[in-house]
PDB file of N, CA, C and O in Angstrom, chain B, residues numbered from 101:
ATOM      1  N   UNK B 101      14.891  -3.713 -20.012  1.00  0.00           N
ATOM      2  CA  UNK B 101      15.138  -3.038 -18.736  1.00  0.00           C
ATOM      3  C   UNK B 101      16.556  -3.359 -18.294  1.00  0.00           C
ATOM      4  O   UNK B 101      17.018  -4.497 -18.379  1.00  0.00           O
ATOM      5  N   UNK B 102      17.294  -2.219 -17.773  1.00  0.00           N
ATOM      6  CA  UNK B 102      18.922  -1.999 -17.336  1.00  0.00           C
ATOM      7  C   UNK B 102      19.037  -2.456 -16.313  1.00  0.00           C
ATOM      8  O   UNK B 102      18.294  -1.609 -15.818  1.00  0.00           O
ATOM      9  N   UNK B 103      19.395  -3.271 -15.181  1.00  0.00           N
ATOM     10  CA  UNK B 103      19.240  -2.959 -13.679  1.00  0.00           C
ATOM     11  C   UNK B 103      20.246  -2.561 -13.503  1.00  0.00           C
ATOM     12  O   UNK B 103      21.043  -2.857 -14.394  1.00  0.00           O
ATOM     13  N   UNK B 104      20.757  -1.789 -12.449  1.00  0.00           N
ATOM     14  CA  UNK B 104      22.311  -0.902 -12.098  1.00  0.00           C
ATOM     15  C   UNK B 104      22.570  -1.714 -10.684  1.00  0.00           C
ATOM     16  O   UNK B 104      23.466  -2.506 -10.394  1.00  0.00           O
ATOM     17  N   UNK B 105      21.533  -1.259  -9.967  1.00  0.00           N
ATOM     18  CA  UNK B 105      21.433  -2.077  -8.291  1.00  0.00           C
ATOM     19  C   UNK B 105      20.371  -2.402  -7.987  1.00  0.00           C
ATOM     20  O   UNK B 105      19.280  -2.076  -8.455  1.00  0.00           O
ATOM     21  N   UNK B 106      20.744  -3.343  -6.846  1.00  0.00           N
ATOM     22  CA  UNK B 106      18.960  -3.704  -6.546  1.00  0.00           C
ATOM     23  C   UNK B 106      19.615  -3.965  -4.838  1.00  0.00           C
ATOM     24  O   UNK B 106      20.570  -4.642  -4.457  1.00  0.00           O
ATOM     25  N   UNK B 107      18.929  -3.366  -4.306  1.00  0.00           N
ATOM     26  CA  UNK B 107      18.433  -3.866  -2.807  1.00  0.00           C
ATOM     27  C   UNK B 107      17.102  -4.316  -2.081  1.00  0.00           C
ATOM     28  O   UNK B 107      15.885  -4.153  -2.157  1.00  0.00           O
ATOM     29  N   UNK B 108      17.908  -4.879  -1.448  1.00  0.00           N
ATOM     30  CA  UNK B 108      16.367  -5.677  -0.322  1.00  0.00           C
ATOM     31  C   UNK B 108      16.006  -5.180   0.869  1.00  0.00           C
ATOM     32  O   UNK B 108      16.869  -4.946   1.716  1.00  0.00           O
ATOM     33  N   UNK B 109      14.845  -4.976   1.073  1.00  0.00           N
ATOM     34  CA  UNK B 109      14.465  -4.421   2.350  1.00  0.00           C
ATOM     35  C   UNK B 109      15.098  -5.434   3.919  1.00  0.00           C
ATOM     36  O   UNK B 109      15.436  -6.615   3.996  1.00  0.00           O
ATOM     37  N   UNK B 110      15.063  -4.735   4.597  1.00  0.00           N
ATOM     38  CA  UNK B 110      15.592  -5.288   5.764  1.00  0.00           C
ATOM     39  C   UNK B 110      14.625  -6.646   6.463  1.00  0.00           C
ATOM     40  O   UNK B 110      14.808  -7.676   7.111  1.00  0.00           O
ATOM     41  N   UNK B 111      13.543  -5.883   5.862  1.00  0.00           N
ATOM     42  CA  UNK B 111      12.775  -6.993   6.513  1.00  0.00           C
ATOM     43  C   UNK B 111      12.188  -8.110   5.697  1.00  0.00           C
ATOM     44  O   UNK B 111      11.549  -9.059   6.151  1.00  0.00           O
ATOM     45  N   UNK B 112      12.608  -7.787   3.900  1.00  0.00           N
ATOM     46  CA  UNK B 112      12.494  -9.028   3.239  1.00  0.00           C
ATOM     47  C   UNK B 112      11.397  -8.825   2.197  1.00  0.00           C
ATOM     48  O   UNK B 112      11.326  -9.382   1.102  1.00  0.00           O
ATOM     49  N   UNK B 113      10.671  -8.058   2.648  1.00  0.00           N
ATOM     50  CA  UNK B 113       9.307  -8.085   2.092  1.00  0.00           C
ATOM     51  C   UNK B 113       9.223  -6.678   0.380  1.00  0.00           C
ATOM     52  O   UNK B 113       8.289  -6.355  -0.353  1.00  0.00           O
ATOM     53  N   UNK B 114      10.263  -6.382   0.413  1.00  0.00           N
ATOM     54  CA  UNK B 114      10.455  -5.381  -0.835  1.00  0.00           C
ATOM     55  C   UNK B 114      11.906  -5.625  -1.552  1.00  0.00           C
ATOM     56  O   UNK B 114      12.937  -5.803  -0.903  1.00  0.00           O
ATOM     57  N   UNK B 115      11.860  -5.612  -2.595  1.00  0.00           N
ATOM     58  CA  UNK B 115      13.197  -5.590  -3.565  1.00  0.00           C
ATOM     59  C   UNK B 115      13.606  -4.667  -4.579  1.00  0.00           C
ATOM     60  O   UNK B 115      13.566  -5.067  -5.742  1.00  0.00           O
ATOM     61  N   UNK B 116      13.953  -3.619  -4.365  1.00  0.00           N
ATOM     62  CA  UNK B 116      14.318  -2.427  -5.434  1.00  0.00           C
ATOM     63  C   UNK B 116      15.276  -2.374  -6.392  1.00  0.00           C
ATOM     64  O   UNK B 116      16.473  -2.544  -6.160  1.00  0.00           O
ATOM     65  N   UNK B 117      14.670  -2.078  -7.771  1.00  0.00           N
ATOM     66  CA  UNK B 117      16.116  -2.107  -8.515  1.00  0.00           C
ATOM     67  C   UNK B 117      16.303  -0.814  -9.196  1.00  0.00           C
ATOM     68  O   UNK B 117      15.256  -0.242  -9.501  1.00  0.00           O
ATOM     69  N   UNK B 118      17.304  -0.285  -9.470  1.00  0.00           N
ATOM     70  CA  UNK B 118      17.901   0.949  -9.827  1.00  0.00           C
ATOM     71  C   UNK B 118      17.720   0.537 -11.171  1.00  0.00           C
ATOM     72  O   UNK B 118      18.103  -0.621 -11.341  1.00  0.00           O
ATOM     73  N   UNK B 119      16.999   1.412 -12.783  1.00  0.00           N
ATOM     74  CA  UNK B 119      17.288   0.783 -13.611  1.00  0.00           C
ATOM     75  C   UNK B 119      17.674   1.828 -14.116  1.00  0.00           C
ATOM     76  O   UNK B 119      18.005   2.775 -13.404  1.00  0.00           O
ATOM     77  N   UNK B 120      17.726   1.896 -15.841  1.00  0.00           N
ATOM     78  CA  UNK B 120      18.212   2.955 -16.942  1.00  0.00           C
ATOM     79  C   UNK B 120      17.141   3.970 -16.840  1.00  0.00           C
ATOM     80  O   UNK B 120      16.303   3.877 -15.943  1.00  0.00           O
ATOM     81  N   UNK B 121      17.111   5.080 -17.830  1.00  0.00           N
ATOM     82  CA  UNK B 121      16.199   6.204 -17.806  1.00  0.00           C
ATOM     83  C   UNK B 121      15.398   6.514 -17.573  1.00  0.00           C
ATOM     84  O   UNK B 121      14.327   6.347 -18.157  1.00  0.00           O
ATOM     85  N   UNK B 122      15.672   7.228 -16.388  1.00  0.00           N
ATOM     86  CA  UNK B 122      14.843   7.460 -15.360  1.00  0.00           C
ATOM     87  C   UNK B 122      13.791   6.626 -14.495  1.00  0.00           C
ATOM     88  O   UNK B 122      12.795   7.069 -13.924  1.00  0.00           O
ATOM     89  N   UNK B 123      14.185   5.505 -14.532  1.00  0.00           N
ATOM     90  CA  UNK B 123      12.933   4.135 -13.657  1.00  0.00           C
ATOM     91  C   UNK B 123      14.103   3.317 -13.061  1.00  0.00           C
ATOM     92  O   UNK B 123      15.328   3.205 -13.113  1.00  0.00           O
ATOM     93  N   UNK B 124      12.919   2.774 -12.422  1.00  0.00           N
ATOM     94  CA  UNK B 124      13.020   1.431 -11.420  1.00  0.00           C
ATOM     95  C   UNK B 124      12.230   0.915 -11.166  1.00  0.00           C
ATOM     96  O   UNK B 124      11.260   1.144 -11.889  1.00  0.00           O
ATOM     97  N   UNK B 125      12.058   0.135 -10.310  1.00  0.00           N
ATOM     98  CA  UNK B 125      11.065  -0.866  -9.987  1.00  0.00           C
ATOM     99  C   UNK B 125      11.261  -1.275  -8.746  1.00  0.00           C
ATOM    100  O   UNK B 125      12.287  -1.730  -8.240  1.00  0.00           O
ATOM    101  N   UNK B 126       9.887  -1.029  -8.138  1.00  0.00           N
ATOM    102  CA  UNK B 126       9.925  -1.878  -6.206  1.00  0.00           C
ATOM    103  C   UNK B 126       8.919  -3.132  -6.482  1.00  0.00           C
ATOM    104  O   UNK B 126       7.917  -2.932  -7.168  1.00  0.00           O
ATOM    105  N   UNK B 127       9.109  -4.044  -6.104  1.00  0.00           N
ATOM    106  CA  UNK B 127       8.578  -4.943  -5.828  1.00  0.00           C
ATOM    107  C   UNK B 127       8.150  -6.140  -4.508  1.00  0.00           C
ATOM    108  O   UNK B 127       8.935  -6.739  -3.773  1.00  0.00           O
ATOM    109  N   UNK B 128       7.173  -6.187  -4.527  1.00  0.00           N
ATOM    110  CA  UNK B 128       6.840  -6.274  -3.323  1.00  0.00           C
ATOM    111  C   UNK B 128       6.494  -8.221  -3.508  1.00  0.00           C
ATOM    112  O   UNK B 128       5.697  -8.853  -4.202  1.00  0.00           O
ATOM    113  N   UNK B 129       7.464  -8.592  -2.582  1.00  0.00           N
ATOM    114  CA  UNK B 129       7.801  -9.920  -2.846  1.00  0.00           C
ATOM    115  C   UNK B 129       6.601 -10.680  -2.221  1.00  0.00           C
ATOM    116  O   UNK B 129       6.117 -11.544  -2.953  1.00  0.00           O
ATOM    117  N   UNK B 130       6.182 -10.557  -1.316  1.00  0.00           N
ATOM    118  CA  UNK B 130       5.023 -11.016  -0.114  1.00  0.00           C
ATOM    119  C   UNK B 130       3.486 -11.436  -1.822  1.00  0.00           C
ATOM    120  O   UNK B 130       2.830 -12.429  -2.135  1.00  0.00           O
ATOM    121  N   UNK B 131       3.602 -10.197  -2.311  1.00  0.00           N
ATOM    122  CA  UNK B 131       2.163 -10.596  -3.235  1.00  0.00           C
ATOM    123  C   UNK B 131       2.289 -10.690  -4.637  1.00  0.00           C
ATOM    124  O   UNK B 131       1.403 -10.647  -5.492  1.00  0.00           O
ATOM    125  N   UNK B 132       3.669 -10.841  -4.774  1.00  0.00           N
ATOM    126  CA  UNK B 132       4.552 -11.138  -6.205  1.00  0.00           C
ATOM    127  C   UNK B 132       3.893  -9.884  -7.867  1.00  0.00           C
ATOM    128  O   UNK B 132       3.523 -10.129  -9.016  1.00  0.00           O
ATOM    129  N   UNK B 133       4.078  -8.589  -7.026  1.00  0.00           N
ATOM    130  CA  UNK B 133       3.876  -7.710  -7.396  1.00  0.00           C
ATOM    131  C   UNK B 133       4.969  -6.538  -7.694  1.00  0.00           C
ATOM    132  O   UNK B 133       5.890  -6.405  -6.888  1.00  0.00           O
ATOM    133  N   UNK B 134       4.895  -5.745  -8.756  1.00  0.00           N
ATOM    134  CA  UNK B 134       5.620  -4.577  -8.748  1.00  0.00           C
ATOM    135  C   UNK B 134       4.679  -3.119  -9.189  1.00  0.00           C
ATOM    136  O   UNK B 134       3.506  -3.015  -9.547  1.00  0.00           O
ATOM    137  N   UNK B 135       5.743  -2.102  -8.988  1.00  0.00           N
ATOM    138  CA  UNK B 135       5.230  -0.547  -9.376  1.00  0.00           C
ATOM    139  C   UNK B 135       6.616  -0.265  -9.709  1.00  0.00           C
ATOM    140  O   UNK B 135       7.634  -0.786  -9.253  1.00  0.00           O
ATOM    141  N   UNK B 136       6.435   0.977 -10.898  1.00  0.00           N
ATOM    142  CA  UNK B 136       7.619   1.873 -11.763  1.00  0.00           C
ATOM    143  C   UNK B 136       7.884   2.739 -10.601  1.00  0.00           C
ATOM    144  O   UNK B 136       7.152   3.102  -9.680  1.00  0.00           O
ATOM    145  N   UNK B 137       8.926   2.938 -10.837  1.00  0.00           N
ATOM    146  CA  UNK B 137       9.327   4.105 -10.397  1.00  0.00           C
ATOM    147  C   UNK B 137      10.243   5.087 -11.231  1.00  0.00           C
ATOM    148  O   UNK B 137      11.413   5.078 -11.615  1.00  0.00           O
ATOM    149  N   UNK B 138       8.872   6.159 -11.357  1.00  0.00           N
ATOM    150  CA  UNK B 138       9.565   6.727 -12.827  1.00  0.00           C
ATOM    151  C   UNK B 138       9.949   8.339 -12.824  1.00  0.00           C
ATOM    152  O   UNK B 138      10.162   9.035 -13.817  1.00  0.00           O
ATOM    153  N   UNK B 139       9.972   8.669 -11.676  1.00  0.00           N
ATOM    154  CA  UNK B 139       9.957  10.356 -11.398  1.00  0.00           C
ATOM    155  C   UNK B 139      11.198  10.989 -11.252  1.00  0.00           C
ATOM    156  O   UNK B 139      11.331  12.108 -10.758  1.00  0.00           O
ATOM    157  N   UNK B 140      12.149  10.256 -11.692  1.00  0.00           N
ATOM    158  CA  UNK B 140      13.263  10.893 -12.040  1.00  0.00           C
ATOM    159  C   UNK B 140      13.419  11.319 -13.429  1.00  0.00           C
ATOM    160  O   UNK B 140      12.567  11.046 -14.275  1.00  0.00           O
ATOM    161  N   UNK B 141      15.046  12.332 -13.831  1.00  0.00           N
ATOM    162  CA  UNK B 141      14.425  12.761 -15.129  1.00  0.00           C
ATOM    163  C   UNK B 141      15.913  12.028 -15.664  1.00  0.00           C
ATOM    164  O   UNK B 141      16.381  12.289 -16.772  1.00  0.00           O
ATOM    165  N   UNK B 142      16.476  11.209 -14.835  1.00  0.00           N
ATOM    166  CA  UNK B 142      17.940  10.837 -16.383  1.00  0.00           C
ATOM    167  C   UNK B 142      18.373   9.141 -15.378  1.00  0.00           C
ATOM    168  O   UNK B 142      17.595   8.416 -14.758  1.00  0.00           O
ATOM    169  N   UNK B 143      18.977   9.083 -15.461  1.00  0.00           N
ATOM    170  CA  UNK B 143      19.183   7.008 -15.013  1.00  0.00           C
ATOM    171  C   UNK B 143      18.892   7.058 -13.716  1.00  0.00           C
ATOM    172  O   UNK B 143      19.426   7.984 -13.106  1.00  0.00           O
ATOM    173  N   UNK B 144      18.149   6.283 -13.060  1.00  0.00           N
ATOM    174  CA  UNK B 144      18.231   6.372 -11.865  1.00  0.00           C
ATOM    175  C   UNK B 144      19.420   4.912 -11.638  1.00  0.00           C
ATOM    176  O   UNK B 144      19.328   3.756 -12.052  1.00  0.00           O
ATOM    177  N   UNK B 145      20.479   5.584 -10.821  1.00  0.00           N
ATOM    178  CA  UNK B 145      21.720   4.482 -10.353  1.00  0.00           C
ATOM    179  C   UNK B 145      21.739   4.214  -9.060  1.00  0.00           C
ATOM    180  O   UNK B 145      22.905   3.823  -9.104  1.00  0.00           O
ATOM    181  N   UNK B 146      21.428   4.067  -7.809  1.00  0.00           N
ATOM    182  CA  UNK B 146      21.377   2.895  -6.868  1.00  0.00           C
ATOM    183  C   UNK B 146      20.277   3.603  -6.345  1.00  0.00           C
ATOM    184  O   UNK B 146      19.845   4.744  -6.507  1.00  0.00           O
ATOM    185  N   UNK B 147      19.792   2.208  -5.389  1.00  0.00           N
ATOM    186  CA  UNK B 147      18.445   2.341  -4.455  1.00  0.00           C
ATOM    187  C   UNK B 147      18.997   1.433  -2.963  1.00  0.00           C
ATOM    188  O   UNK B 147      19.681   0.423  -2.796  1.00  0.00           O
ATOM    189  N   UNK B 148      18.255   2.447  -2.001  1.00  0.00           N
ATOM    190  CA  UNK B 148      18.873   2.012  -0.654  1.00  0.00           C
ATOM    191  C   UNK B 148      17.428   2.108   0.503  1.00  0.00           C
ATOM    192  O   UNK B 148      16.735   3.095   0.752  1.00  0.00           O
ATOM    193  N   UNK B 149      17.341   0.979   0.941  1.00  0.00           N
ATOM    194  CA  UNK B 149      16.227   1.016   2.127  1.00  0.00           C
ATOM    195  C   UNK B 149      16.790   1.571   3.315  1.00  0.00           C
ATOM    196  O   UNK B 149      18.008   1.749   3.299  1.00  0.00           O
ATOM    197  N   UNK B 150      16.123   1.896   4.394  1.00  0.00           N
ATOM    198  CA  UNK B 150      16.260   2.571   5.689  1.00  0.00           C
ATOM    199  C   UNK B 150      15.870   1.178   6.434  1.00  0.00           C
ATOM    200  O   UNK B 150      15.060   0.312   6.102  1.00  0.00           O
ATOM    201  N   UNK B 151      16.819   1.280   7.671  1.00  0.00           N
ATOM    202  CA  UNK B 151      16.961   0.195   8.121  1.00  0.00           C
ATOM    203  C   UNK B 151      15.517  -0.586   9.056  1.00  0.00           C
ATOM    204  O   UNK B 151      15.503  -1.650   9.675  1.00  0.00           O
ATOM    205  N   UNK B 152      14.478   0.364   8.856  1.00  0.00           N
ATOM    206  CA  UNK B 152      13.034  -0.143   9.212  1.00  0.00           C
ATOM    207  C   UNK B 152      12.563  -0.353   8.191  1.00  0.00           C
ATOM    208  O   UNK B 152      11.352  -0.239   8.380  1.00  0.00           O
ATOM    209  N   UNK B 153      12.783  -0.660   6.923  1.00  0.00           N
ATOM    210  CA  UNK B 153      12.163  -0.912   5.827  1.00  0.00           C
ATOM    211  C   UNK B 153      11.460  -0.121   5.597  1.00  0.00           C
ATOM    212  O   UNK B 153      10.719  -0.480   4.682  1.00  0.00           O
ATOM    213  N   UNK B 154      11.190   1.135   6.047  1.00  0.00           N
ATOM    214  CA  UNK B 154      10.168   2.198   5.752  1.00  0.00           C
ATOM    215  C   UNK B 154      10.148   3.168   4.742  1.00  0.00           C
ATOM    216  O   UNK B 154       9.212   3.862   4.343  1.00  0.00           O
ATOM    217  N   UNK B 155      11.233   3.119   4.415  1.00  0.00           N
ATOM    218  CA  UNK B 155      11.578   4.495   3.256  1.00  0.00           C
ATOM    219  C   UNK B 155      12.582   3.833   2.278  1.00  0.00           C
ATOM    220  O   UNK B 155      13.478   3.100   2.697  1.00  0.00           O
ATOM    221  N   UNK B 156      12.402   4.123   0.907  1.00  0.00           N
ATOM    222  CA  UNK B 156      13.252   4.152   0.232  1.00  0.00           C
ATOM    223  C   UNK B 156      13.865   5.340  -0.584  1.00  0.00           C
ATOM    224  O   UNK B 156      13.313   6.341  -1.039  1.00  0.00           O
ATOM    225  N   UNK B 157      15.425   4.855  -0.643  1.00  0.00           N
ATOM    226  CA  UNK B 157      15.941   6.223  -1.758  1.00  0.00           C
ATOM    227  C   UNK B 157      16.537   5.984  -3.061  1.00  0.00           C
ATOM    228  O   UNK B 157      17.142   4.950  -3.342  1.00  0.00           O
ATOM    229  N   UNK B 158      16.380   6.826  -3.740  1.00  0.00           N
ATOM    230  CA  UNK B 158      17.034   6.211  -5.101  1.00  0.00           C
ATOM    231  C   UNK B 158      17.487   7.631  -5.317  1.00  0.00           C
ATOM    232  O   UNK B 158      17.052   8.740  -5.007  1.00  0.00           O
ATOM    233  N   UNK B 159      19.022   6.944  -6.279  1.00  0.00           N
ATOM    234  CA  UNK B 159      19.528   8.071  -6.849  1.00  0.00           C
ATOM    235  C   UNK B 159      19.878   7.944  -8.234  1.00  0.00           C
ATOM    236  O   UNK B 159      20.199   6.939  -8.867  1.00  0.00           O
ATOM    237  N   UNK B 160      19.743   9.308  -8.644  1.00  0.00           N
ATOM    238  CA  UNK B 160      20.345   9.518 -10.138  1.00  0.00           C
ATOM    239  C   UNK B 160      21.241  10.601 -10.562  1.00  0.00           C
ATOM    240  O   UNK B 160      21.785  11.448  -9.854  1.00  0.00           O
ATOM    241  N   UNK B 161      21.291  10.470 -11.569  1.00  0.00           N
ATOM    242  CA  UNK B 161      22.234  11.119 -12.845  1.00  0.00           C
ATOM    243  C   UNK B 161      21.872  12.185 -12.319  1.00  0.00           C
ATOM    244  O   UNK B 161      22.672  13.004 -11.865  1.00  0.00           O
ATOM    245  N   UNK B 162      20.747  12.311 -12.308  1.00  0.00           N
ATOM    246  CA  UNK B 162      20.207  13.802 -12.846  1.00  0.00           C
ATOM    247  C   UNK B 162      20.367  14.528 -11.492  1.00  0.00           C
ATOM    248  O   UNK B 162      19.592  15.480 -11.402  1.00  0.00           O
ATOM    249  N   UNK B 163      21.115  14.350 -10.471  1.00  0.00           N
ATOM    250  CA  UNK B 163      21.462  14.883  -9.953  1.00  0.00           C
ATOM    251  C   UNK B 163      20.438  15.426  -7.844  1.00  0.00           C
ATOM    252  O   UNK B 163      20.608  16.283  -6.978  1.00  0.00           O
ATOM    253  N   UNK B 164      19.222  13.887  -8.143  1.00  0.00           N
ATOM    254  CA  UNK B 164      18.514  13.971  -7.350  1.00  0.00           C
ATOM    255  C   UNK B 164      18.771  12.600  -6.573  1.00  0.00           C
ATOM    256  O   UNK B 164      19.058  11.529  -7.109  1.00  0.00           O
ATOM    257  N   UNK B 165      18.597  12.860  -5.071  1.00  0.00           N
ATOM    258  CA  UNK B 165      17.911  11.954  -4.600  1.00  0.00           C
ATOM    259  C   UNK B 165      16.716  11.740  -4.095  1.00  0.00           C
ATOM    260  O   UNK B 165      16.515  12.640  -3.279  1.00  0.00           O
ATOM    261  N   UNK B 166      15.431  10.722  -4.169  1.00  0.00           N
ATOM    262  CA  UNK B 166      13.960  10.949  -3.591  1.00  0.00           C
ATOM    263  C   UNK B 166      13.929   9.315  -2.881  1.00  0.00           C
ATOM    264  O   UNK B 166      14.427   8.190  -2.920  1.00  0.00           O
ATOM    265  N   UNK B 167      12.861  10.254  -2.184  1.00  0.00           N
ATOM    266  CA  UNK B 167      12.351   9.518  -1.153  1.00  0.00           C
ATOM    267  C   UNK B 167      10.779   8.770  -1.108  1.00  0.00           C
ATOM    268  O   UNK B 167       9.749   9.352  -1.448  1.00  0.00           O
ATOM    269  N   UNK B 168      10.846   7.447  -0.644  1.00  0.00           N
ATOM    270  CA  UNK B 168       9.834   6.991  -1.397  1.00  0.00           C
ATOM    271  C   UNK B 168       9.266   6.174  -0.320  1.00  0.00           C
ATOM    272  O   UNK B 168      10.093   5.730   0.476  1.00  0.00           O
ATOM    273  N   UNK B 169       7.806   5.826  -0.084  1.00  0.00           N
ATOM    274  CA  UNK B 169       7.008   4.912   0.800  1.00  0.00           C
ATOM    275  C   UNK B 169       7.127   3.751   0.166  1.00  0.00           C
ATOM    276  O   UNK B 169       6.646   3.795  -0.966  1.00  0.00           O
ATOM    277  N   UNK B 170       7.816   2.218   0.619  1.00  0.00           N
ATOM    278  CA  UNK B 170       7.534   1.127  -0.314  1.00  0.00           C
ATOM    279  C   UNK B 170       5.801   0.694   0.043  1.00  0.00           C
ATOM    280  O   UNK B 170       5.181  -0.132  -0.627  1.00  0.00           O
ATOM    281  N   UNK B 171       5.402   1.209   0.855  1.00  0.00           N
ATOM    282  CA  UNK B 171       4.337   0.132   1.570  1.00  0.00           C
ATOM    283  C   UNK B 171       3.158   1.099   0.291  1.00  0.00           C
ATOM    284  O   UNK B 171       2.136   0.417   0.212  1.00  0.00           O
ATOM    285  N   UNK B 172       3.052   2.161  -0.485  1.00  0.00           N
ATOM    286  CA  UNK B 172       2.009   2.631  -1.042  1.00  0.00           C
ATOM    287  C   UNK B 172       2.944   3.619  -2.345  1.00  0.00           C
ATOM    288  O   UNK B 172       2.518   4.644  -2.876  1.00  0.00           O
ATOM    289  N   UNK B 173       4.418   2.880  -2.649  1.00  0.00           N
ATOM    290  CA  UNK B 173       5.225   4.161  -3.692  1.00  0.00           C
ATOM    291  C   UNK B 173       4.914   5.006  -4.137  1.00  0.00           C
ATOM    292  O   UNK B 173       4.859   5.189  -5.354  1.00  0.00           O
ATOM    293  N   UNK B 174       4.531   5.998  -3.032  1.00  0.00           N
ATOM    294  CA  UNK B 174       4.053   7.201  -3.152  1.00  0.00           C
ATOM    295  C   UNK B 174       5.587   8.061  -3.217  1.00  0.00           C
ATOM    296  O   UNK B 174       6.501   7.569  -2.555  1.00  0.00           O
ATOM    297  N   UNK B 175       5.777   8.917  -3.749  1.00  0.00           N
ATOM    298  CA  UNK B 175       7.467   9.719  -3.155  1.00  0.00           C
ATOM    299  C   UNK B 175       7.334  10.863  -2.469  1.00  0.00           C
ATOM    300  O   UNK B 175       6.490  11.700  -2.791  1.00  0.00           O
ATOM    301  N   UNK B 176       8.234  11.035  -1.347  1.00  0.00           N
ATOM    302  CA  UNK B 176       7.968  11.384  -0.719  1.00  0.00           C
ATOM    303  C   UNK B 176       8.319  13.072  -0.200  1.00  0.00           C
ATOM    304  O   UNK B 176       7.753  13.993   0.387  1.00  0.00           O
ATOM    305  N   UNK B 177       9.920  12.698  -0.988  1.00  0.00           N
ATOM    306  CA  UNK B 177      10.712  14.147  -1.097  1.00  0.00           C
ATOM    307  C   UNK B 177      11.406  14.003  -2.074  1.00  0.00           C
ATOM    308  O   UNK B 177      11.820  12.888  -2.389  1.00  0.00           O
ATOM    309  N   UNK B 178      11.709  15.189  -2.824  1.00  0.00           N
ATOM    310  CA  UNK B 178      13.310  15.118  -3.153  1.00  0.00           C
ATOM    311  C   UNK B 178      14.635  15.972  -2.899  1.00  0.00           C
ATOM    312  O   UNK B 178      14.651  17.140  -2.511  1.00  0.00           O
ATOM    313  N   UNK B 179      15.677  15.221  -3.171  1.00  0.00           N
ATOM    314  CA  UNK B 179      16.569  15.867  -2.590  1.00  0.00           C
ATOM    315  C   UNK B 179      17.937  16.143  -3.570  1.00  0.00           C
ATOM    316  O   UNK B 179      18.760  15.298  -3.922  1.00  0.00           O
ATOM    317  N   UNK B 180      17.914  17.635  -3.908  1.00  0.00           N
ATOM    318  CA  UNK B 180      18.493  17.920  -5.081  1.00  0.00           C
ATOM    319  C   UNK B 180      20.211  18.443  -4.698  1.00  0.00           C
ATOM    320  O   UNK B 180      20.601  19.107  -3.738  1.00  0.00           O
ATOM    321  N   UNK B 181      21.015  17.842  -5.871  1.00  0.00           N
ATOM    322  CA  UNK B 181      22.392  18.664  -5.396  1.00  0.00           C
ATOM    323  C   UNK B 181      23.184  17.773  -5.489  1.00  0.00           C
ATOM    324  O   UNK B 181      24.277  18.239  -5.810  1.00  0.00           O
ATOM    325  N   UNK B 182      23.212  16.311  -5.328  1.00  0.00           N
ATOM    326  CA  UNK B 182      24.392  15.334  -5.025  1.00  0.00           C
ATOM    327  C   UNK B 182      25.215  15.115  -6.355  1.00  0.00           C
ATOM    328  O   UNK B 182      24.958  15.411  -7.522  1.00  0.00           O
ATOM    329  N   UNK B 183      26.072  14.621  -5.888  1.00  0.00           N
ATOM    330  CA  UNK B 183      27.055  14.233  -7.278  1.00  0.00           C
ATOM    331  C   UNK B 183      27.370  12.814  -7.033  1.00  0.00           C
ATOM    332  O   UNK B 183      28.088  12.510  -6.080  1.00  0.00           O
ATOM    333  N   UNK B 184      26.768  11.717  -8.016  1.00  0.00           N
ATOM    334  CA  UNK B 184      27.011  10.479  -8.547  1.00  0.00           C
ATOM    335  C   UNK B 184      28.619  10.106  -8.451  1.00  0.00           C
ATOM    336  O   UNK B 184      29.029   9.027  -8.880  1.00  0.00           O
TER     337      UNK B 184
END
């Protein structure tokens, strides 16, 4: 596994890392647990929390950014168009 970035939730309790093709990983520090995050389709390169710890975003190559629940990493939107 690649990591590119990793951020921490504001409030401590989640740690995201941006990795190589198409994944990442949230991890949820409180129950020393993780989930993939794999629904992108080419590297996913940085991940950024919202300053309530409520949402996360990750971006990639492939030209998306999505939106993600840490509390159940469900995703939530995506958001197509940006340039890396």
């Amino acid at each position: 596994f690649q990591a590119w970035h990793l951020a921490l939730s504001h409030d401590r309790r989640w740690l995201a890392v941006a990795g190589g093709e198409g994944g990442g990983l949230l991890v949820n520090l409180a129950a020393a647990s993780f989930r993939r995050l794999t629904n992108h389709l080419d590297q996913m390169k940085d991940v950024a929390f919202s300053p309530d710890s409520r949402l996360l975003a990750t971006a990639s190559v492939d030209g998306t950014i999505k939106l993600w629940n840490p509390a159940t990493g469900s995703e939530l939107a995506t958001l197509r168009g940006h340039q890396t």
